[in-house]
C-alpha positions as CSV (number, residue, x, y, z in Angstrom):
1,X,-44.9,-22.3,35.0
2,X,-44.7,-23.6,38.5
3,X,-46.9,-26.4,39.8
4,X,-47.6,-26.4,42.8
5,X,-45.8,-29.5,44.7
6,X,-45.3,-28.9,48.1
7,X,-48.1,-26.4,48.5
8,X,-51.2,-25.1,46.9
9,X,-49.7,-21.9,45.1
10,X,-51.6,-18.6,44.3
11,X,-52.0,-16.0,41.6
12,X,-54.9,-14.0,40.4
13,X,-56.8,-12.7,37.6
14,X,-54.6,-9.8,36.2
15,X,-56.1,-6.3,36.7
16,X,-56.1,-4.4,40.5
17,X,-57.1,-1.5,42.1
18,X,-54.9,1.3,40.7
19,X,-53.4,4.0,42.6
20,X,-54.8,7.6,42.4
21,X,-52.6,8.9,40.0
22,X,-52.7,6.3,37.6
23,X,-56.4,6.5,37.6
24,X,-56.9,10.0,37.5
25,X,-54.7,9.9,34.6
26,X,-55.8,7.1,32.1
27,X,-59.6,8.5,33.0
28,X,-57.8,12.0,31.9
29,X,-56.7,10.2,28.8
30,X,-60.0,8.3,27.6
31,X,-61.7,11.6,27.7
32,X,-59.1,13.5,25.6
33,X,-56.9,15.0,27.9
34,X,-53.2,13.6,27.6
35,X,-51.4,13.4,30.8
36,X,-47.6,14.8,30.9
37,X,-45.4,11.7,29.6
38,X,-43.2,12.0,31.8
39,X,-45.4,12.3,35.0
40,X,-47.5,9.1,33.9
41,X,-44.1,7.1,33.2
42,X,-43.5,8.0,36.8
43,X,-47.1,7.2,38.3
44,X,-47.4,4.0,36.5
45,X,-44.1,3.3,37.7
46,X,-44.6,4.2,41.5
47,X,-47.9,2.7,40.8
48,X,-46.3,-1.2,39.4
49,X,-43.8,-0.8,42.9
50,X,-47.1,-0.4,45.4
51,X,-49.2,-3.1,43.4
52,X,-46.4,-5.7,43.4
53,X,-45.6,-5.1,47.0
54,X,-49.2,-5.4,48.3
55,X,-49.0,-8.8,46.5
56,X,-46.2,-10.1,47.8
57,X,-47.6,-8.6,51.3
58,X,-50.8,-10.3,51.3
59,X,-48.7,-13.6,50.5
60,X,-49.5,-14.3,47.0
61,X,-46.7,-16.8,45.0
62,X,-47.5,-15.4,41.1
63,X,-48.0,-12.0,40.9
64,X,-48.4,-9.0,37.9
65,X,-48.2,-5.2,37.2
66,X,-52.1,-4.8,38.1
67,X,-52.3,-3.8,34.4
68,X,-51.6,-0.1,35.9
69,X,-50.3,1.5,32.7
70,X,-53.8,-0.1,30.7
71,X,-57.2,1.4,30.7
72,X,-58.8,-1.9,30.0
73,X,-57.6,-5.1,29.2
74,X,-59.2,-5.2,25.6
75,X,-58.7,-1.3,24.4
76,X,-55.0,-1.1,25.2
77,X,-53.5,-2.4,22.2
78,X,-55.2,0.7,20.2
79,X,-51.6,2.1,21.4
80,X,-49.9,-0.7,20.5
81,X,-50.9,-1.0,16.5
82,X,-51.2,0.8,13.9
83,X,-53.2,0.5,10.5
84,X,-56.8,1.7,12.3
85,X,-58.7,4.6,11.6
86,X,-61.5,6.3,13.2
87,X,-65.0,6.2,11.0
88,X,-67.9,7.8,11.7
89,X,-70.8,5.0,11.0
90,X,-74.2,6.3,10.2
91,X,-77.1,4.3,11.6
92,X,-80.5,4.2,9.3
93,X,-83.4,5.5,10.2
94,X,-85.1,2.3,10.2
95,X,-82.6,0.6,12.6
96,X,-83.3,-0.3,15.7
97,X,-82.1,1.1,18.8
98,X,-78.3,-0.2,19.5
99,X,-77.6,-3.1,22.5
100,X,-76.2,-2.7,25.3
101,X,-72.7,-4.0,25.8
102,X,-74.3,-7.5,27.7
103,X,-77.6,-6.9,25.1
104,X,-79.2,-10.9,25.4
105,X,-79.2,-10.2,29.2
106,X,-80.4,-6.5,29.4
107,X,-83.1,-7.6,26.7
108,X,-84.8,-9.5,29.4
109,X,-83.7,-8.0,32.4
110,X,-83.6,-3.9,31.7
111,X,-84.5,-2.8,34.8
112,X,-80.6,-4.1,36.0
113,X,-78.8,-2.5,33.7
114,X,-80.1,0.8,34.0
115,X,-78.2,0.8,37.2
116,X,-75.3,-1.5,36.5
117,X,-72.4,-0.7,38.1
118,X,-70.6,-1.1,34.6
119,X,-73.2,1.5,32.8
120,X,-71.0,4.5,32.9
121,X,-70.9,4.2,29.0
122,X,-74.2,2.4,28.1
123,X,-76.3,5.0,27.7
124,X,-73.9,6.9,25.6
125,X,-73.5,3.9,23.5
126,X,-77.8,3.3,23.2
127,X,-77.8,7.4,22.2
128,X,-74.9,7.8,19.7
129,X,-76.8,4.5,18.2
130,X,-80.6,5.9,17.6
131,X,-81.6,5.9,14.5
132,X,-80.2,9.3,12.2
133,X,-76.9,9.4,14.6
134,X,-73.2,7.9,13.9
135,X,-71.5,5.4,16.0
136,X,-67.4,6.5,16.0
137,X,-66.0,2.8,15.0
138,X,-62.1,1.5,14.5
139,X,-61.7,0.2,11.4
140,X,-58.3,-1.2,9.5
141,X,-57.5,1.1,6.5
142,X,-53.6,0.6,6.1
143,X,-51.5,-2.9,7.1
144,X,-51.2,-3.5,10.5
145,X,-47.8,-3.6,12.5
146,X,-47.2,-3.4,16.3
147,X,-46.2,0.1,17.3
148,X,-46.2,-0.5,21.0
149,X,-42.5,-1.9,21.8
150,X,-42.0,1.5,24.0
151,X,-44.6,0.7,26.1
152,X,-44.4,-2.8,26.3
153,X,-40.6,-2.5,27.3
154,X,-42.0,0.1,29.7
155,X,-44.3,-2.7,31.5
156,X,-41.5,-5.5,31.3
157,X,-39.2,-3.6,32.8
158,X,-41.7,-1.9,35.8
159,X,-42.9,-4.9,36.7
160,X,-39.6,-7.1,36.8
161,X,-37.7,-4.0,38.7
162,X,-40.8,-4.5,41.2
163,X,-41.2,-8.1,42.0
164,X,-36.8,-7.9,42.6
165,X,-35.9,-9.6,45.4
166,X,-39.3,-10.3,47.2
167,X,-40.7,-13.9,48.2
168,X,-42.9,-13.8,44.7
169,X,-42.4,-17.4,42.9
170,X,-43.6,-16.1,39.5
171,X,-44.2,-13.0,37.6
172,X,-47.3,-13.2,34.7
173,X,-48.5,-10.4,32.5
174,X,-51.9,-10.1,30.7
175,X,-51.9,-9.7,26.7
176,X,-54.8,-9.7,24.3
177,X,-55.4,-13.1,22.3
178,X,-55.5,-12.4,18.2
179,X,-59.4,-13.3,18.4
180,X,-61.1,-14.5,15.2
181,X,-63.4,-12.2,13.2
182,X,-61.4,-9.2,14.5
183,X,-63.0,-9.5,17.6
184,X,-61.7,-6.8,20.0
185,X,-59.3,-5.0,17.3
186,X,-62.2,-3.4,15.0
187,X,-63.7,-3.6,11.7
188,X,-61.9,-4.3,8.2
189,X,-61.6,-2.2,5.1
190,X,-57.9,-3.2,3.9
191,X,-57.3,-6.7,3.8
192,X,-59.5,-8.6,0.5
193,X,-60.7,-11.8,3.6
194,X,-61.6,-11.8,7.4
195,X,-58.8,-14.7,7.5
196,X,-56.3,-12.1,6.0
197,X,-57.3,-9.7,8.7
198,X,-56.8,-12.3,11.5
199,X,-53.7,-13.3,10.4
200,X,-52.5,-10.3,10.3
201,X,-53.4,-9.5,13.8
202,X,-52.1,-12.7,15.3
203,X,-48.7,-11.4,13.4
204,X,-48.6,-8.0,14.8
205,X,-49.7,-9.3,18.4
206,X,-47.0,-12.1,18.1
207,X,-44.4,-9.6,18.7
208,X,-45.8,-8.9,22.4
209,X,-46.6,-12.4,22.7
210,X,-42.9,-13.3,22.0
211,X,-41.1,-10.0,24.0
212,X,-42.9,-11.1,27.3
213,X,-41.9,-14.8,27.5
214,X,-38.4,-13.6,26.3
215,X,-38.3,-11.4,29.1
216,X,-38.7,-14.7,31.9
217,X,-42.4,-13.1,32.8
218,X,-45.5,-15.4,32.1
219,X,-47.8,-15.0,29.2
220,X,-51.2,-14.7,30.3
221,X,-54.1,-14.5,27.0
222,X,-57.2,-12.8,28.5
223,X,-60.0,-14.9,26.3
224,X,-63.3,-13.4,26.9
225,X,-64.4,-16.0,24.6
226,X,-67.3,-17.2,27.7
227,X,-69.0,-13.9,27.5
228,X,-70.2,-14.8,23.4
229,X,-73.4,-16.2,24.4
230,X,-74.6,-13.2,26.6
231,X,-73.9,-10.4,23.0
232,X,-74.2,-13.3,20.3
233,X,-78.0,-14.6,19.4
234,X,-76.2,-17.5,17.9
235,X,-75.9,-21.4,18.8
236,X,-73.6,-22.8,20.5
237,X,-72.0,-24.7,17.2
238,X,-71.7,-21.0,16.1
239,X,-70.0,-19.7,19.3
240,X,-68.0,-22.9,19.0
241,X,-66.3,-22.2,15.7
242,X,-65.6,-18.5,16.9
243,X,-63.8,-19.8,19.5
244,X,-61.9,-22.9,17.8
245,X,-61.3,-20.6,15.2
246,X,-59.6,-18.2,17.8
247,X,-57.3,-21.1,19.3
248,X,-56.3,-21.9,16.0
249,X,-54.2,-18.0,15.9
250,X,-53.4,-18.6,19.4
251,X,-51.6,-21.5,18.4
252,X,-50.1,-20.1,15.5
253,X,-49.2,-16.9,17.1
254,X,-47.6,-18.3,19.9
255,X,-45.7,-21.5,17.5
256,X,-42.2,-20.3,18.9
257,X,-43.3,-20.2,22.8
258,X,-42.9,-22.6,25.3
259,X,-46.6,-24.0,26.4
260,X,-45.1,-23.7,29.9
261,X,-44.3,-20.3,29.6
262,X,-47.8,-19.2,28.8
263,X,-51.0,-19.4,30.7
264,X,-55.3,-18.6,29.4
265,X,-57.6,-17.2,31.8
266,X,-60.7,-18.0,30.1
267,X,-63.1,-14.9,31.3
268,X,-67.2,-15.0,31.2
269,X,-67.4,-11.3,31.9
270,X,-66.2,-9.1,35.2
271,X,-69.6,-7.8,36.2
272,X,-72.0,-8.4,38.3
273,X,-75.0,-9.4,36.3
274,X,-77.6,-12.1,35.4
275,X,-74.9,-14.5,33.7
276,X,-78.2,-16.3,32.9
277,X,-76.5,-16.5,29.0
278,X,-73.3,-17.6,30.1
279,X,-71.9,-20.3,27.9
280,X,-71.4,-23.6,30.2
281,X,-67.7,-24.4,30.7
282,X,-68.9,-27.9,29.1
283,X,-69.8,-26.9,26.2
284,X,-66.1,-25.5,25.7
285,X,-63.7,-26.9,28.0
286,X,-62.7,-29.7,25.2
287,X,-61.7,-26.7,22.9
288,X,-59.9,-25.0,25.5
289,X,-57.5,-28.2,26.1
290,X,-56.3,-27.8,22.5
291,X,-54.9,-24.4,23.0
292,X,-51.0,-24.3,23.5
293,X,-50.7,-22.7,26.6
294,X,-50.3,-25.3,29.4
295,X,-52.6,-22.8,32.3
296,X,-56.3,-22.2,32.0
297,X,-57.9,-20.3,34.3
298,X,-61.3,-20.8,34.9
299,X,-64.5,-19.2,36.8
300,X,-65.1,-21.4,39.4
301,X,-66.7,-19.2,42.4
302,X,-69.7,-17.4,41.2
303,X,-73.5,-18.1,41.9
304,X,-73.3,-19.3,38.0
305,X,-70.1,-21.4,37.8
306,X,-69.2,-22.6,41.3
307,X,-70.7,-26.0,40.4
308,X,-68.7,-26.6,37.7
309,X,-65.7,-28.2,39.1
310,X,-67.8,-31.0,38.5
311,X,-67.4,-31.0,34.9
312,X,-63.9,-32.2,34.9
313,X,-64.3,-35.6,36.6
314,X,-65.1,-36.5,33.1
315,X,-62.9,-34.4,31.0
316,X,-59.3,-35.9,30.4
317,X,-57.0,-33.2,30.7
318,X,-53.6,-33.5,29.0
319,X,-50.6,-34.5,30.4
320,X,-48.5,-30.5,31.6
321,X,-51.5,-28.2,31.7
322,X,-52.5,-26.6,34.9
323,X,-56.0,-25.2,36.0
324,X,-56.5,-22.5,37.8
325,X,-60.1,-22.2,39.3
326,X,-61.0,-19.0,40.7
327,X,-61.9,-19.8,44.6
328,X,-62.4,-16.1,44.9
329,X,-65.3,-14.0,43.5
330,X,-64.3,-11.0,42.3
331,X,-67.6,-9.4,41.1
332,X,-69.0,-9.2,45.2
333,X,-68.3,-7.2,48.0
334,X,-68.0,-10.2,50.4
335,X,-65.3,-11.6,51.7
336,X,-64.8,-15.1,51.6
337,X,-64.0,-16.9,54.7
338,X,-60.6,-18.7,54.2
339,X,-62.1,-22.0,54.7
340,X,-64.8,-21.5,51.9
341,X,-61.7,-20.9,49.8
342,X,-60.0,-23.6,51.6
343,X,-62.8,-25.8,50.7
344,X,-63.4,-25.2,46.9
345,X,-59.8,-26.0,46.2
346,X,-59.9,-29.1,47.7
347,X,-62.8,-29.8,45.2
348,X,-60.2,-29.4,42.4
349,X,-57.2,-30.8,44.4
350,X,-59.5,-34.0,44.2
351,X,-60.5,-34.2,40.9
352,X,-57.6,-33.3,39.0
353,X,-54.6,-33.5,41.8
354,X,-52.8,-31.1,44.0
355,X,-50.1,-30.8,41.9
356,X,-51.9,-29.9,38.8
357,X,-53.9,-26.4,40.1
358,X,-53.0,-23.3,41.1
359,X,-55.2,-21.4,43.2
360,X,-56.4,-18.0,41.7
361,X,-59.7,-15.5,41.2
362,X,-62.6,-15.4,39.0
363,X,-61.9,-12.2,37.0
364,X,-59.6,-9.2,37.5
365,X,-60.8,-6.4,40.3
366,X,-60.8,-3.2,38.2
367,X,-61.1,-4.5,34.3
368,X,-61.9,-1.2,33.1
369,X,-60.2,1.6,35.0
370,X,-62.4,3.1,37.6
371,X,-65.0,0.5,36.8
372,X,-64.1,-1.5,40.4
373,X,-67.2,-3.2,41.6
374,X,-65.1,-4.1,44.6
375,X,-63.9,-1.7,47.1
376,X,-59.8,-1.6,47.1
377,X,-59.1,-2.4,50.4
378,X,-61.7,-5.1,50.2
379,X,-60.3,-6.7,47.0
380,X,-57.2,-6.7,48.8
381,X,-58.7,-8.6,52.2
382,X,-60.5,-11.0,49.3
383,X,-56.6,-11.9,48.2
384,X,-55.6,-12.3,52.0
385,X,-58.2,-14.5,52.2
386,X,-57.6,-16.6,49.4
387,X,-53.9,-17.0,50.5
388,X,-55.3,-17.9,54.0
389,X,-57.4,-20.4,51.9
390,X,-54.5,-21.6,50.0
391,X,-52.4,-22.3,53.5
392,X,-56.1,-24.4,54.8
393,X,-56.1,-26.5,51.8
394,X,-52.2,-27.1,51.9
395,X,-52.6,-28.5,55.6
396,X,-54.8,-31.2,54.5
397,X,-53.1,-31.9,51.1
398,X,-49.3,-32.0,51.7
């Protein structure tokens, strides 16, 4: 992973705005219309050349595929394994009408999220979980093996043929963590423990894992481990194991990797909402230090978390790991003025040294597919910013 060591370097979250095509056709494909293969080979690879070449345009050092081929971040590996089925779940008669995807917050604050800009499925969620209907629900029936090396080969190679030849430093790409408890793969009806089920996980996952660092590209784990406190009416010792528990397959999955070669962005949720519930980065960041990969990425712009650089004057952060604040908000319409950027990566230059943070952005711009809170071409004047932030802080540092 490169440091940055004669000037503040950048990157960003992981997901951009997709083209047209692309769009059209994974939105085509979530409602059960399957796109020509051969046409979406072709738009998600026109789609990886545009994506790339914008980020090497608006001057960013480590750049991705956008995730174009993905729908979202945390469904796409429903391609990629096998051993799931899909159950239909009755819900009794008693139970209580089902919560919304961020249900702590919209408890207390409905009136929001009946126009939240991520509600597009919501209310279908709240409806298919009244009392006397089923909820459709993934669930392991058979042993699970990764089924996805087409694909995955198909994103290596798009994304390497891409970034060719330009001025990019670095190329990363975004891969699921093997959470604990299943979390993000479904339910379990096959294997006899929940530990048996993880493992199993972490195994299948290690392939991708293992294909993407032996392809020279960067590992990034998506954790949206900070987003537990906002769906989870539970401590924070509870959260706390959940998430230990998760490093713990991390670091197993990922026991033949190079730390350097891999990189966390720890994620408290893409949307603009409340973030009241958030878990506080100091409540985790200790955990977060133990995980293998030597980058963490951290939110470190919003209304909720921008303090929070604070927090590691008095955290000890090993020798080789890298943080990455986000010094751009990606949930807002606004675009930063360079020297706002400028300014909150000086913060971290401070604390932790120049030469141990990489500039980058609170969350990706288009998580979901057509989801974008942020208009294209503004998310893409919000990265020319933060590269224009970059070169302010460099002039003062180097």
């Amino acid at each position: 992973m490169k440091r940055s060591t004669d000037r503040i370097l950048t990157t960003h979250t992981g997901s951009l705005p997709r083209t047209e095509a692309v769009l059209a056709m994974l939105q085509q494909a979530v409602q059960g219309t399957a796109p020509s293969p051969d046409e979406f080979e072709a738009a998600v690879r026109d789609g990886v050349t545009e994506v790339v070449r914008r980020q090497v345009q608006a001057g960013l050092d480590v750049v991705n595929d956008g995730e174009m081929s993905k729908y979202s971040f945390n469904s796409y590996h429903t391609d990629r394994l096998s051993g799931f089925s899909i159950k239909e779940i009755p819900v009794p008669a008693d139970a209580p009408p089902a919560r919304g995807p961020i249900g702590l917050e919209a408890e207390e604050y409905p009136e929001f999220f009946e126009r939240w800009a991520f509600n597009a499925g919501t209310r279908a969620v709240r409806a298919a979980g009244l009392p006397g209907r089923a909820i459709a629900s993934r669930v392991c029936t058979e042993p699970v093996a990764y089924t996805g090396t087409a694909a995955l080969e198909r994103d290596i190679k798009n994304v390497l043929a891409a970034a060719e030849g330009t001025a990019a430093t670095e190329v990363f790409m975004s891969a699921l963590p093997p959470s604990g408890m299943g979390q993000g793969f479904g339910g379990n009806e096959y294997y006899p423990t929940q530990d048996d089920f993880d493992e199993a996980i972490s195994e299948a996952m290690r392939v991708e894992y293992e294909a993407i660092v032996g392809a020279g590209i960067i590992l990034q784990f998506d954790c949206n481990w900070g987003v537990l406190s906002r769906v989870i009416p539970g401590s924070t010792d509870d959260i706390r194991k959940i998430i230990s528990h998760s490093i713990a397959l991390m670091n197993h999955a990922t026991r033949n990797i190079d730390p350097d070669k891999m990189r966390i962005h720890l994620c408290w949720g893409a949307d603009e909402a409340p973030h009241h519930k958030d878990l506080p980065l100091e409540a985790i960041v200790d955990l977060m230090l133990t995980a293998r990969p030597n980058g963490l990425g951290v939110v470190a712009s919003n209304g909720r978390h921008e303090w929070e650089w604070r927090i590691w004057r008095d955290v000890r952060v090993p020798d080789g790991k890298v943080i990455i604040p986000g010094v751009v908000d990606s949930t807002t319409n606004i675009i930063e003025h360079p020297e706002s950027v400028a300014e909150r990566i000086r913060r971290f230059a401070d604390v932790l040294g120049k030469e141990n943070i990489l500039a980058g952005v609170d969350c990706g711009f288009d998580t979901i597919a057509g989801s974008a809170q942020v208009v294209p071409r503004i998310a893409w004047a919000k990265l020319e910013a933060l590269v224009e932030g970059a070169r302010l802080a460099t002039d003062g540092l180097f």
